[in-house]
C-alpha positions in Angstrom: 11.0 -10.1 -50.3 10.0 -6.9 -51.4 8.2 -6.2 -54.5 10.3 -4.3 -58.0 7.8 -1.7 -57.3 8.7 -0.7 -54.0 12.8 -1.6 -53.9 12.2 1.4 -56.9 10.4 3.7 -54.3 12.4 3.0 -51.5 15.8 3.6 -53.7 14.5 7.2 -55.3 13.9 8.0 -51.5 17.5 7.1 -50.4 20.5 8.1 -50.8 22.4 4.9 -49.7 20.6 2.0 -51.4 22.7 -0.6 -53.3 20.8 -3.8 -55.2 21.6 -6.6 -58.1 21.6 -5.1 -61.2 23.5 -6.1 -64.1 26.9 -4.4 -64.5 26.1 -1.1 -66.6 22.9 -0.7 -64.5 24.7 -1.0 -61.4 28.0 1.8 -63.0 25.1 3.8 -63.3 23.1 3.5 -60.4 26.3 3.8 -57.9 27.5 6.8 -60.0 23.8 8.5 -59.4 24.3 7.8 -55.7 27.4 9.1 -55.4 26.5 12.1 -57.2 24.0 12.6 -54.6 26.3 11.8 -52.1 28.2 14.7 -52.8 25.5 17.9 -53.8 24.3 16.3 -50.0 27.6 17.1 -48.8 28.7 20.0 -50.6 24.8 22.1 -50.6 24.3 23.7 -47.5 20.8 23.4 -46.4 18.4 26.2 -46.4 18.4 28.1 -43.1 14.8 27.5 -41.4 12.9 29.5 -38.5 15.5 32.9 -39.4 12.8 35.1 -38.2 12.5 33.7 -34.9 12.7 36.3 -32.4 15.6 34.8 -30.1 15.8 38.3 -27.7 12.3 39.1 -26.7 11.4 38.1 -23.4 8.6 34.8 -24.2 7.4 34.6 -20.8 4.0 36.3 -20.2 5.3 39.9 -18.9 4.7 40.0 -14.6 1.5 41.9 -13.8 2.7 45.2 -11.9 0.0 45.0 -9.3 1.0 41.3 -8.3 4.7 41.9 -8.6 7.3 38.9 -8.8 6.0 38.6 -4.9 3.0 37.2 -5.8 4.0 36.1 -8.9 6.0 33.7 -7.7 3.7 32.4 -4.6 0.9 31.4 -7.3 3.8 29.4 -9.5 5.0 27.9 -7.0 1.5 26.9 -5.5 0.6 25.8 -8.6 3.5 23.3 -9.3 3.0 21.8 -5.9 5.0 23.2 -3.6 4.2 24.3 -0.2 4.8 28.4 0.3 5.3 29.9 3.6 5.1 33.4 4.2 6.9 34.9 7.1 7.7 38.9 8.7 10.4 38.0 10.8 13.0 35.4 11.2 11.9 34.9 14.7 8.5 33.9 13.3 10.9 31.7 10.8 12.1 29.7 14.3 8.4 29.8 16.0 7.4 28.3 12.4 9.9 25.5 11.9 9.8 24.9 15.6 5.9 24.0 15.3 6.2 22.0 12.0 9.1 20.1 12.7 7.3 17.5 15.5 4.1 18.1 13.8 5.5 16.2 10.3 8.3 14.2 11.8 11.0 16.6 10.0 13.3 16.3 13.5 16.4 16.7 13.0 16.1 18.9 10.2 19.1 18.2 7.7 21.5 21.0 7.6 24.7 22.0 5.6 24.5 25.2 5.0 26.6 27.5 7.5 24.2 30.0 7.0 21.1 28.2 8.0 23.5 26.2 10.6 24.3 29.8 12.1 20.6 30.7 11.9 19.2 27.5 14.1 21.7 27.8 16.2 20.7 31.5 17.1 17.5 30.0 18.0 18.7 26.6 19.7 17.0 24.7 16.9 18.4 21.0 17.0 19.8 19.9 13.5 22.0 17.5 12.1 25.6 17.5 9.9 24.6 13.8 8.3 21.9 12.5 6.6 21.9 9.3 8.2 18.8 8.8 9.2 16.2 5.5 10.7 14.7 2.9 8.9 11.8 4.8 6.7 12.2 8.3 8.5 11.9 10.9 6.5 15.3 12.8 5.4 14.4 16.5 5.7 16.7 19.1 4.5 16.9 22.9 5.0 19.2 24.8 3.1 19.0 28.7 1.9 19.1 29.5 -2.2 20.5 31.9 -4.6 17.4 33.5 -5.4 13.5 32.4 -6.5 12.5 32.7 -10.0 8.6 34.3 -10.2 7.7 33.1 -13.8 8.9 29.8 -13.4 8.2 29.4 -9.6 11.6 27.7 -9.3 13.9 27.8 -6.7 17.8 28.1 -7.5 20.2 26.3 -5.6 23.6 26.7 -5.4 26.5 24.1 -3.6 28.6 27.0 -2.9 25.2 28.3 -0.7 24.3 25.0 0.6 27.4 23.2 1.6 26.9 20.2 0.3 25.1 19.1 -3.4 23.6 16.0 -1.5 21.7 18.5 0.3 19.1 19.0 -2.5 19.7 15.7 -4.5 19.1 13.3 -1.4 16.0 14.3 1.0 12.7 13.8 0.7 11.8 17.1 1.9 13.4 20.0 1.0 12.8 23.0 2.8 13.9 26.3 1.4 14.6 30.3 3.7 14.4 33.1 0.9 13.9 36.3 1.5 11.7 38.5 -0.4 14.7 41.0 -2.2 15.8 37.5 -3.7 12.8 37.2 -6.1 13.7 37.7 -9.6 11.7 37.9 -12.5 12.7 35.3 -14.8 15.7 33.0 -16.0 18.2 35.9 -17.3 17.3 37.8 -14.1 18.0 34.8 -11.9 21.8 34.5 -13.6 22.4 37.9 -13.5 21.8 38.2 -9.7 24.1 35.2 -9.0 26.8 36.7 -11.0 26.4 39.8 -9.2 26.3 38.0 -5.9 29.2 36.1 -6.4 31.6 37.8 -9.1 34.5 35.7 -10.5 34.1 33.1 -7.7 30.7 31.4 -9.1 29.6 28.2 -8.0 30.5 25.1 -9.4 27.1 23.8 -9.8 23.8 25.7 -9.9 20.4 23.4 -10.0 16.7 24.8 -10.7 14.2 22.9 -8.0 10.7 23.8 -9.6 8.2 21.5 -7.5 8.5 18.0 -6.6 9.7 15.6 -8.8 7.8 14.4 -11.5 7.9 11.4 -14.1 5.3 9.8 -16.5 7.9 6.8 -17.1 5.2 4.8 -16.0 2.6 4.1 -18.3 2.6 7.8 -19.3 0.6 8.6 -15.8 2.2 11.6 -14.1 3.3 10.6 -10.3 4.3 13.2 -8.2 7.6 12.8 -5.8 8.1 9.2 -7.3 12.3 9.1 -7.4 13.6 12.3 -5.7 12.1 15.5 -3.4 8.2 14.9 -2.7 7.7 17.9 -0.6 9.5 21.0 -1.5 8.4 24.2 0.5 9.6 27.6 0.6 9.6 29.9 3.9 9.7 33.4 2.5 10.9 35.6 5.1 10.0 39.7 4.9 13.5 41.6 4.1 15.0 43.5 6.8 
């Protein structure tokens, strides 16, 4: 049981705290409570942090001689991910062509009827289902909306990639950009899917920004534990 001394601290610090007292004592005590009750419900609360900037860009500005190019290759790099960088989608094919036996990504994963148009061009084998053999890996390839330099994300869209399960399921996720779909940040990234898409957006829209990550475990960070382990991103030259 706790001591007179601290059921009196622990009452003047709440505002719900009921006890044995003797009648007028506890009229009194409930009607102090109650009074507080109310000035807790009727006082609105000071308004903290009101000159917090909320407008001004907080991201480190992008350095004008490594543009959102390079901005976004070091990010990326940095978080994990593997970054390919390509002049032509014919070297795109060569590329995939040479990696693909060389990792065990065959058949690449495909949904999207863009990339699906793309392989085809090229006579690249893929496949519509991710059903795959006993501890293969499941390797998808999709395009995205655009890349996002500060962040080094990548931002997917169903609408682009036919199918969510395309970036929730695989193990490796392989991403075709091309370099006028760098953006600089967040805003910029929204902005350039509502101008891609206008009034028909997409019903879901996911940041990938490296493998997955958790500390669940004993607070130690493990890389690709439960979702993607590899993400990369073949960044192919405008034409």
């Amino acid at each position: 049981m706790l001591k007179h001394n601290l059921k009196t601290k622990l009452k003047k610090l709440s505002i719900m705290a009921w006890g044995t007292r003797t009648d007028n004592e506890d009229v009194s005590f409930k009607e102090q409570i109650l009074a507080k009750v109310r000035n807790a419900l009727i006082e609105k609360p000071e308004a903290m942090f009101m000159d917090i900037d909320q407008r001004s860009e907080t991201w480190v500005p992008i350095s004008e001689d490594d543009g959102t190019a390079i901005t976004f290759a070091q990010n990326f790099k940095d978080l994990g991910g593997i970054f390919i960088y390509l002049e032509s989608k014919n070297e795109f094919a060569e590329c995939l062509r040479q990696l693909a036996p060389e990792n065990g990504w065959e058949p690449v994963w495909c949904t999207s009827p863009a990339m699906q148009a793309l392989l085809k061009r090229y006579g690249i084998d893929y496949t519509e289902t991710s059903e795959r053999e006993p501890k293969q890996k499941l390797v998808s390839l999709t395009d995205c909306e655009c890349l996002v330099a500060q962040t080094g994300s990548v931002l997917l869209s169903d609408d682009l990639s036919g199918s969510r399960q395309s970036y929730a399921l695989p193990d490796v996720l392989l991403v075709f950009a091309t370099t006028d779909q760098i953006v600089g940040g967040v805003k910029e990234a929204f902005r350039y899917v509502r101008n891609h898409h206008g009034n028909k957006m997409p019903s879901q829209l996911t940041f990938v920004t490296g493998p997955s990550r958790t500390t669940d475990i004993e607070q130690t960070l493990v890389i690709g534990a439960n979702g993607i382990r590899q993400v990369a991103v073949f960044l192919v030259d405008a034409e």
